[in-house]
Structure formats: C-alpha cells, structure tokens
C-alpha positions as CSV (number, residue, x, y, z in Angstrom):
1,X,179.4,94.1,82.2
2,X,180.8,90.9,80.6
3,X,181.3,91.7,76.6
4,X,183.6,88.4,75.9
5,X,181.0,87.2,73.8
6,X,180.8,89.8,71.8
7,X,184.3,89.9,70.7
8,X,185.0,90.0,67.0
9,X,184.0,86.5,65.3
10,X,185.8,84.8,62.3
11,X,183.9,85.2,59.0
12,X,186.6,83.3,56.9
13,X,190.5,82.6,57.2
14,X,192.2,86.0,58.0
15,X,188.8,87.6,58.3
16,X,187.9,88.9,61.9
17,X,184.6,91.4,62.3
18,X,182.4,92.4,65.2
19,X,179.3,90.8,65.5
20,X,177.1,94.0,64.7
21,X,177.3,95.4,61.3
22,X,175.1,97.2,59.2
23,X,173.2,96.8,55.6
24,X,172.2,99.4,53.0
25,X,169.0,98.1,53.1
26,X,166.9,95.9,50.5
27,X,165.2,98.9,48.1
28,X,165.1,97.9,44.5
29,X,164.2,101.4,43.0
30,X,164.8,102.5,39.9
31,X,167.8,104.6,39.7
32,X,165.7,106.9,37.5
33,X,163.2,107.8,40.3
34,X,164.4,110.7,42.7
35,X,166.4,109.5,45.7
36,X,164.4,111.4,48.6
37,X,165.6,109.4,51.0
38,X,169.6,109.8,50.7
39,X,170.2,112.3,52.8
40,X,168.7,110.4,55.8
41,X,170.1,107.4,54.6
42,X,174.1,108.6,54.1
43,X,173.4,110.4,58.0
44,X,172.5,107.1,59.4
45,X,175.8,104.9,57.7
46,X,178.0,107.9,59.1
47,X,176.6,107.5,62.6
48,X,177.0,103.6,62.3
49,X,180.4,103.9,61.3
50,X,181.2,106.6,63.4
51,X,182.6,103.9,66.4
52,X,185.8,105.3,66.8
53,X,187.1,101.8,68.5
54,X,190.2,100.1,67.7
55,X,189.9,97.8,70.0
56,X,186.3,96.3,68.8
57,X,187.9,95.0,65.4
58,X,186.6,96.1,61.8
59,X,183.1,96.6,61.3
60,X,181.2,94.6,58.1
61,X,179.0,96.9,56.1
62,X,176.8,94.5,54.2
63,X,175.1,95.9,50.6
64,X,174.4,94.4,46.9
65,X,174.6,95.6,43.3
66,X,170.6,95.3,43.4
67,X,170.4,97.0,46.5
68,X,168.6,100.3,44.6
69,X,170.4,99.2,41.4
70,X,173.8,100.0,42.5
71,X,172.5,103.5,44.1
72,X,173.3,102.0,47.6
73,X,176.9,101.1,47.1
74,X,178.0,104.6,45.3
75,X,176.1,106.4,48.6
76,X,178.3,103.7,51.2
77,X,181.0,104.6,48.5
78,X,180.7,108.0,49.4
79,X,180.8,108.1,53.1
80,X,183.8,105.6,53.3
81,X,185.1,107.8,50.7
82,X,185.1,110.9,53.6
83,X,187.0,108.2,56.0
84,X,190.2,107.7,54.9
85,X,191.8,104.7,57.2
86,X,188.9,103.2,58.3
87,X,188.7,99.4,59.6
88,X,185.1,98.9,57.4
89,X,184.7,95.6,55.8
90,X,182.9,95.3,53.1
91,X,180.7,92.5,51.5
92,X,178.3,92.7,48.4
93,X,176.6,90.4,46.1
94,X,175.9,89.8,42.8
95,X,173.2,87.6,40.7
96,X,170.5,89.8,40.6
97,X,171.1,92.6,38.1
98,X,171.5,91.3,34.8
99,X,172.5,94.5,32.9
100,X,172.9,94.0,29.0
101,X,174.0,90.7,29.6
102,X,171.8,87.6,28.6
103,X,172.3,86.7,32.5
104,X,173.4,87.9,35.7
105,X,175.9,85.3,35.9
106,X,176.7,85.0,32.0
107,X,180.4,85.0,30.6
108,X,182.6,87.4,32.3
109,X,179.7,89.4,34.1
110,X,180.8,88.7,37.7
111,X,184.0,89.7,37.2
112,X,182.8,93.0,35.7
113,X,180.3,93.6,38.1
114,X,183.1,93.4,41.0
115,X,185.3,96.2,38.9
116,X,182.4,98.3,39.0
117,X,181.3,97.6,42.3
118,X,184.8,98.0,44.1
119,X,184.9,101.5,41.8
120,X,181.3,102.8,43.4
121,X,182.7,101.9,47.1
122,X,186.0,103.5,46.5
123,X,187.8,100.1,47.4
124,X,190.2,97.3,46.1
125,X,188.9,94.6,47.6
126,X,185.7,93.2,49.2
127,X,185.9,91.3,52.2
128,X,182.8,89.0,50.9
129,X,181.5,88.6,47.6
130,X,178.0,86.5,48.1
131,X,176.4,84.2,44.6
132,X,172.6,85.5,45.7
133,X,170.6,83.9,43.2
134,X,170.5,79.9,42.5
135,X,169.6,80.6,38.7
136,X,172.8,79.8,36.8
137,X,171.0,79.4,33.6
138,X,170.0,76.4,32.1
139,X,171.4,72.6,33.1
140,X,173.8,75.1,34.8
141,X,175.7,76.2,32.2
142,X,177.1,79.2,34.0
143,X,178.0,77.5,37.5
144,X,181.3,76.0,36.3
145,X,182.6,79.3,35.1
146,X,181.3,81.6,38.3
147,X,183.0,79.3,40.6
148,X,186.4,79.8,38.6
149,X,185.7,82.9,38.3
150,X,185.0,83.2,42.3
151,X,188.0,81.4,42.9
152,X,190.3,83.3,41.0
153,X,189.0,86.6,42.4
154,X,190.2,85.1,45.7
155,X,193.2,84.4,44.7
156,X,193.7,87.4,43.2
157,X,193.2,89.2,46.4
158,X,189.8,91.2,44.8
159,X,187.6,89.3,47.6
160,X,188.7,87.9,50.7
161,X,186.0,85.0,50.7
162,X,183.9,83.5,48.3
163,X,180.2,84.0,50.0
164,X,176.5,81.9,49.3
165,X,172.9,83.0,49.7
166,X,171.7,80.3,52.6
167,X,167.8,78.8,52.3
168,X,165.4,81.0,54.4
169,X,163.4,79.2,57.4
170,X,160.8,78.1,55.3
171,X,162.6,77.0,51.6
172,X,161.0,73.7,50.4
173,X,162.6,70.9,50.3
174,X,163.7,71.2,46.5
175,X,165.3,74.8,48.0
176,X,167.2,73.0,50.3
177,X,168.5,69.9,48.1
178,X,169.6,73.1,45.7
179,X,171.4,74.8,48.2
180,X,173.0,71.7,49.4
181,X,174.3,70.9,45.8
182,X,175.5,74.8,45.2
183,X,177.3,74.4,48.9
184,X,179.2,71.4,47.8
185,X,180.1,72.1,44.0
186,X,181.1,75.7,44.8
187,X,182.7,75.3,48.3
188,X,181.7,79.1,50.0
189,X,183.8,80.6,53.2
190,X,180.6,82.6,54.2
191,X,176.6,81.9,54.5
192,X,174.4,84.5,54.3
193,X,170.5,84.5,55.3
194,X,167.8,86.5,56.7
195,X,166.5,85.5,60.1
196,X,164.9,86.4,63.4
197,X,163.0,85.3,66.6
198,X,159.8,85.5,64.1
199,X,161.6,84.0,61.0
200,X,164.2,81.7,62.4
201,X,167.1,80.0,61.1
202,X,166.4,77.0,58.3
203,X,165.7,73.7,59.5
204,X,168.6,71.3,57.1
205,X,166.7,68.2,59.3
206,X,168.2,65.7,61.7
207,X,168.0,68.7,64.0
208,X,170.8,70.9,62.5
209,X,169.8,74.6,61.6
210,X,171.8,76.5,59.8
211,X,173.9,77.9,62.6
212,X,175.2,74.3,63.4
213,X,176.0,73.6,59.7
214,X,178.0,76.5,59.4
215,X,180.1,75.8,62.3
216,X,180.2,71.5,61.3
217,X,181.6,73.0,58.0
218,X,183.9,76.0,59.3
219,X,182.1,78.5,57.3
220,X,181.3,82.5,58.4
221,X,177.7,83.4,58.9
222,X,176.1,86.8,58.0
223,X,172.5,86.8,59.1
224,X,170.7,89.9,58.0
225,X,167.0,91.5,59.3
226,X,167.7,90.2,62.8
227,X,165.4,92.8,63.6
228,X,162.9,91.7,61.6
229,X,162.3,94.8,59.4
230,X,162.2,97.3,62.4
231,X,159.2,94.9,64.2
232,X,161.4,94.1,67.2
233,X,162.7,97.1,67.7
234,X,159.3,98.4,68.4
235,X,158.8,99.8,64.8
236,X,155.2,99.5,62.7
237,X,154.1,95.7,62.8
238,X,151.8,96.1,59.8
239,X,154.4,98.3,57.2
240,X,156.9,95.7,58.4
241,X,154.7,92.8,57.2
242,X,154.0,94.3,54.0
243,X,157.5,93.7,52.9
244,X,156.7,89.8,53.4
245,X,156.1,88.0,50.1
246,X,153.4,86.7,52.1
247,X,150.1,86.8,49.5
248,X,148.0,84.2,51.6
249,X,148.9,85.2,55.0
250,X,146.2,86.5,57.2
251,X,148.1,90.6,57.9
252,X,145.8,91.5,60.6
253,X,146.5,87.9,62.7
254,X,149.9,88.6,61.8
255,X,149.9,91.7,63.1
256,X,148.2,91.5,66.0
257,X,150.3,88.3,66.8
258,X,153.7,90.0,66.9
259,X,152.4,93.3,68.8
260,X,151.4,90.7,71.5
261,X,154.6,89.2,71.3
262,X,156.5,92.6,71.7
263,X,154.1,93.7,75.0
264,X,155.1,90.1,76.4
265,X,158.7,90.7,76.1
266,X,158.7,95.0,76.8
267,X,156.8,93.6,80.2
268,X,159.9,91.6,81.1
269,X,162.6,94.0,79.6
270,X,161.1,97.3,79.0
271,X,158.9,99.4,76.7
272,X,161.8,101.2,74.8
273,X,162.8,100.5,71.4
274,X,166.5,100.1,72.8
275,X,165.5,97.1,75.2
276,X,163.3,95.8,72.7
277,X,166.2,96.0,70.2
278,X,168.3,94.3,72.3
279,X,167.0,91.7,73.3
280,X,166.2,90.5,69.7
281,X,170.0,90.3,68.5
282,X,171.2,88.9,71.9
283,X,169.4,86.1,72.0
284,X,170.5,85.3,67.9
285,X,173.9,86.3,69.0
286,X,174.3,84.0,72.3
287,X,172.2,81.5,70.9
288,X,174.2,81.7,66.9
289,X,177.8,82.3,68.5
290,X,179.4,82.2,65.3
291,X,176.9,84.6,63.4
292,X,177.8,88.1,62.2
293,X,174.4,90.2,62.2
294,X,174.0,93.0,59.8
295,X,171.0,95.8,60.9
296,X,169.6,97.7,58.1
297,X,171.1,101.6,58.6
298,X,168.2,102.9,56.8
299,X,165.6,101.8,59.2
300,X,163.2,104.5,61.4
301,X,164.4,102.8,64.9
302,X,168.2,103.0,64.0
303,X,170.1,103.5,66.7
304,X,173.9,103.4,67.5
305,X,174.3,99.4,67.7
306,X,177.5,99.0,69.4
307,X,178.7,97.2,72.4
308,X,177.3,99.2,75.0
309,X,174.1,98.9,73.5
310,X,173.6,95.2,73.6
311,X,174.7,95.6,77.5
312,X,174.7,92.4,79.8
313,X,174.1,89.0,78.4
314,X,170.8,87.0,79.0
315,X,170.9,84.2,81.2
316,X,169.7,81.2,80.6
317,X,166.3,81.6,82.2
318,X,166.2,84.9,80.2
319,X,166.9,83.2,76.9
320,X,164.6,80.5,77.3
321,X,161.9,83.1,77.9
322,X,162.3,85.1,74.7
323,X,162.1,82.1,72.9
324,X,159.2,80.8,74.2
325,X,157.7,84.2,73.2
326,X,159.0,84.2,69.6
327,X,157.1,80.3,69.3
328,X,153.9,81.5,70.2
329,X,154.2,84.5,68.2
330,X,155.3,82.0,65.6
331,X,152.4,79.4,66.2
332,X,150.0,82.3,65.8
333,X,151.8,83.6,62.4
334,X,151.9,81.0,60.4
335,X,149.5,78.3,61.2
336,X,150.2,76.0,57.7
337,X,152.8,76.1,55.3
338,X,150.7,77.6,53.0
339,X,150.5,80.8,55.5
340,X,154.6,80.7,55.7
341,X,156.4,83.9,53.4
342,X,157.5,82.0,50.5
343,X,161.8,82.3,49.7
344,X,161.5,80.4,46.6
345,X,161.5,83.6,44.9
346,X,164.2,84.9,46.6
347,X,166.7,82.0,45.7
C-alpha cells in the first residue's frame, strides 16, 4: 500500500501535520441550553486522537470560539487535558463572538479572546489562529490593529501562524475582491474553507482555484466538511442539506441528486460508509496535495480516519471518474446562481 502521499504536509514554516484532522463541529448553541450531546461528542475526539503513531506527525484539531460559544473548546480542552504529551495541534478562530465588546475584532478583543481560548484548551500556544469574519467595522477601522495584533501574537510564540477564512465556491465577486484585499494587507500563513466533491474549491478566475493560490503564495490550506456534512459518507442527504443556507434551492432535486450520485460511486467502490468516505477525501487529497482536511468528530458516520483507512490511492482513471460524478451531481444541484448556498453570510 503506497501512503507517500499521505505523509504529513506543511501548514506554515516550522508547522508539519497529517493530512487528516478533525473539527469540533459548527453548533452555535447557546451555552445556556443543556449539552445532551457531550458525552458522545468528548467519546468521539478521544477515539480520533487516540492514534498512538509517532511516526504519522501531529495531528490538527480544528475548532472556534463560536463553535457552541466556546463550549467546544473547554470539551477538546478537557480530553487533551487527560493526554499529557500529546503531538495535537491546535487551530481556532476568532471574529464571530462579540462578547461585551462593541465588536468582535474591537480594541484588544483578539488578544483577549486568545488568553481565554488557550485557558479552555489547556494550552500555551495555538498552532493557527484564523480572522473568520471580513467585518472589521466600519472603513476598517479595526483591520490595522488586528493584524498588529496578529503579528505580535506570532512573534510572541502565542500562535504559530497567522490564519484567514478563504471565499467558499460560490462567493460573489465583491466576496472575492474582499478576500483578495484582506490576503494582501494582512499577509496569512494558512487558508481556511469549506469544500467538497459537491461544493468545490472557489474559482479566483484565470483558472486558478484556491488550491493553486495557496501553493503560488506558499500558504497552508485547512479545508473543512470534506465530507460534506456526513452526505459522502453515506449519511442522511436531506438533514445534511438542511444545514445549507440554501433558501431558494429546490431540497428534494437536491436530494435526490446527491443520493444518485452516492449509488453511482458505491457501484464502483462499494456500498459501505467507509469506501464511500474514502473516496471523498482521496480524491480532495491527491487532487489538493497541499490541503490539510479537517472531519467534523461529532458526526453519525465518524469513523477512525487514519492512514489505513484512506487505503490505496486512486489512479488516474479512478479520479477522473469520481469527478465526473460530483459535476453531474453538481449540474443537477445548483442549476443558476440563484440556486447556489449563499457564503456571503458566512464572510
């Protein structure tokens, strides 16, 4: 079994990780309304951690601040807590959670937010710290200071890269002029996006997707729901679409679109949530060879993603096969831009 391309991949200068991590999901719920899901959810971040190979490199746990209001990070805080030693990188975000502050980004608010991050994840340093919101107040008037702030959380050692959310397959074309100014003025190490066979990688024109821009400027690349939120490992198409800020999409074409899809490709590679799992983060990984892909731990088809797992590489004739699949799927799912899942409220 040939696993060279699965070796660990360079996020940012001096930062090495496998290619598989895992997320603490996407929730937003309150942190006043009962948890019932914890117990499942710190069981399935102790099986993803529980690798036990030196050899494969650190692992990247990916989570936010908004990720169930902070909930997320003190529950990853505890497990990495029982795991004294462990290789686990860590990267989280901030921009979303405003607090008392008159903005997420507002005076020293990132820096604060970090203190109380790194406390909930038992930690002194982050290996990524990602801007995820493109709202720095009005004219700007908060950009200037986060980046010096960013900066000098670097070079403090609190973060090991400075990280940016990247436009989402579909962003406008305002979206993408705004990320390209924020990718110039505050100069990242690492790109993070969502991004699948059904949702691919953003278009930045002159046929360069984000995967090529990342490695024409040397930066990391975190792409998270690679899975698509548990449809191509087999889980439920239509709760998986509900998650979609999609108000004008047609669900049940939608639906029945990517359960077509998924017999096409479990008639080539099998029926089983495994095979169907793998072949959706191969063919991102062989095709995105300097992405890092981060699988939400909390999902209903989690399984142990390791190197074993993801098995053999596709060939060519394999790849070009899955892809065709994913454009009709595609084709089917979104027949105008006005049927695409908006990410301008996202960024």
């Amino acid at each position: 079994m040939t696993l060279i391309d699965l070796a660990p991949r360079r996020l940012a200068p001096g930062l090495t990780v496998r290619p598989l991590g895992v997320s603490s999901g996407t929730s937003r719920w309150a942190p006043t309304v009962a948890q019932p899901q914890d117990a499942r959810l710190l069981d399935a971040l102790r099986r993803a951690l529980d690798v036990g190979d030196d050899d494969a490199g650190a692992q990247l746990l990916d989570t936010a601040d908004s990720h169930r209001c902070g909930h997320a990070e003190r529950l990853v805080g505890r497990v990495l807590k029982e795991c004294p030693g462990h290789r686990v990188q860590v990267a989280s975000k901030v921009g979303r959670v405003q607090g008392s502050a008159p903005h997420p980004y507002a005076g020293p608010r990132v820096r604060h937010q970090l203190e109380q991050t790194l406390e909930n994840l038992y930690l002194d340093q982050l290996a990524v710290y990602t801007l995820e919101s493109y709202d720095f107040g009005p004219g700007d008037r908060y950009l200037d200071p986060v980046v010096e702030q960013m900066r000098a959380l670097r070079d403090l050692g609190q973060i090991r890269a400075i990280g940016l959310r990247g436009p989402g397959s579909h962003a406008s074309q305002h979206t993408m002029r705004r990320f390209l100014d924020l990718f110039d003025r505050i100069r990242p190490d690492v790109l993070w996006t969502q991004a699948s066979g059904l949702l691919p990688l953003a278009d930045l024109g002159e046929d360069e997707d984000l995967g090529a821009f990342t490695v024409r400027h040397g930066v990391g690349l975190v792409i998270a729901s690679p899975l698509a939120h548990g449809v191509l490992a087999g889980g439920r198409v239509d709760r998986a679409l509900a998650a979609w800020p999609s108000a004008a999409a047609d669900r049940g074409a939608m639906a029945a679109a990517a359960t077509h899809g998924l017999a096409q490709l479990a008639g080539m590679f099998g029926s089983s949530t495994q095979a169907l799992a793998r072949v959706a983060l191969r063919s991102i990984l062989q095709r995105v060879q300097n992405a890092v892909l981060v699988i939400g731990v909390g999902d209903e088809q989690q399984h142990q993603y390791d190197r074993g797992f993801l098995g053999r590489p596709l060939s060519e004739e394999e790849l070009a096969a899955v892809e065709e699949v994913f454009a009709r799927v595609r084709r089917v799912m979104f027949k105008s831009e006005e049927r695409v899942p908006s990410v301008e409220a996202s960024v």
